[in-house]
C-alpha positions as CSV (number, residue, x, y, z in Angstrom):
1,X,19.2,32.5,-65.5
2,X,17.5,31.9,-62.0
3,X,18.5,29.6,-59.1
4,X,15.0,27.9,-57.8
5,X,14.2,25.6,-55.1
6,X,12.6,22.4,-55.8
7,X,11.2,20.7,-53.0
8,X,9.3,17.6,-53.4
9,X,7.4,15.5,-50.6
10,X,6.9,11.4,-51.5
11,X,6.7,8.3,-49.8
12,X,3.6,6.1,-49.2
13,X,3.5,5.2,-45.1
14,X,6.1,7.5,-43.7
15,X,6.1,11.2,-45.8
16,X,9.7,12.6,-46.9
17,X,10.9,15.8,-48.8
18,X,13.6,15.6,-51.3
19,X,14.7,19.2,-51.6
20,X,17.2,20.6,-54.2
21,X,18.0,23.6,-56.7
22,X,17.8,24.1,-60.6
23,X,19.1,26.9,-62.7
24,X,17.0,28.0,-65.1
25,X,16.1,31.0,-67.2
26,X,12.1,30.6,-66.4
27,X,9.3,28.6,-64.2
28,X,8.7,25.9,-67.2
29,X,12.0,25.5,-67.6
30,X,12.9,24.8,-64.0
31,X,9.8,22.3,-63.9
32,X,11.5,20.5,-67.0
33,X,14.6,20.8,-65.2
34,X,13.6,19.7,-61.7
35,X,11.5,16.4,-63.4
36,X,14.7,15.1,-65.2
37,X,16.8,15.5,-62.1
38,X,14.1,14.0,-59.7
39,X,15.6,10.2,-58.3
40,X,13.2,7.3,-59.6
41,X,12.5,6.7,-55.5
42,X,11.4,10.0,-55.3
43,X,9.3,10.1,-58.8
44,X,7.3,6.8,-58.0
45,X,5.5,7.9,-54.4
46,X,6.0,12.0,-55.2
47,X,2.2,13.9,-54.5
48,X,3.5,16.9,-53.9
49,X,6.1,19.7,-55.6
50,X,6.8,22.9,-54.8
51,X,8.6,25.1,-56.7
52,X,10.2,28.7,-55.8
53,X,13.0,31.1,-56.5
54,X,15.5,30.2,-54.3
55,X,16.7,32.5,-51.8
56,X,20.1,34.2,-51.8
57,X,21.5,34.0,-48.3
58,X,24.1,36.9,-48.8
59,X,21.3,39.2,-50.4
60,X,18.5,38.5,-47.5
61,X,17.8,41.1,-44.9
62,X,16.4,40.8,-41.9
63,X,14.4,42.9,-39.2
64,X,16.2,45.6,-38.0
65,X,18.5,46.3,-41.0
66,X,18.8,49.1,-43.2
């Protein structure tokens, strides 16, 4: 099983992201996932979703590290 970030942006006049995490064992299953969990507000003016592994904060390294 994977952890991936959803992140979805909605809204008609003002644009907003609704940003959260699934677990899932593959890419259509976190889709599946991430549509059953979306709220009805954020469903009905959604145009946009973006989906990625999400990123382990303890496992990151940055510049400069070995």
């Amino acid at each position: 099983m994977a952890e991936y970030q959803v992140t979805v942006r909605y809204g008609n006049d003002r644009q907003r992201y609704h940003i959260f995490t699934v677990e899932a064992a593959g890419t259509v299953e976190a889709l599946r996932k991430a549509a059953e969990e979306l709220p009805d507000e954020v469903a009905v003016s959604g145009n946009l979703v973006e989906l990625r592994a999400a990123v382990d904060p303890e496992g990151r390294s940055y510049l400069g590290e070995t």
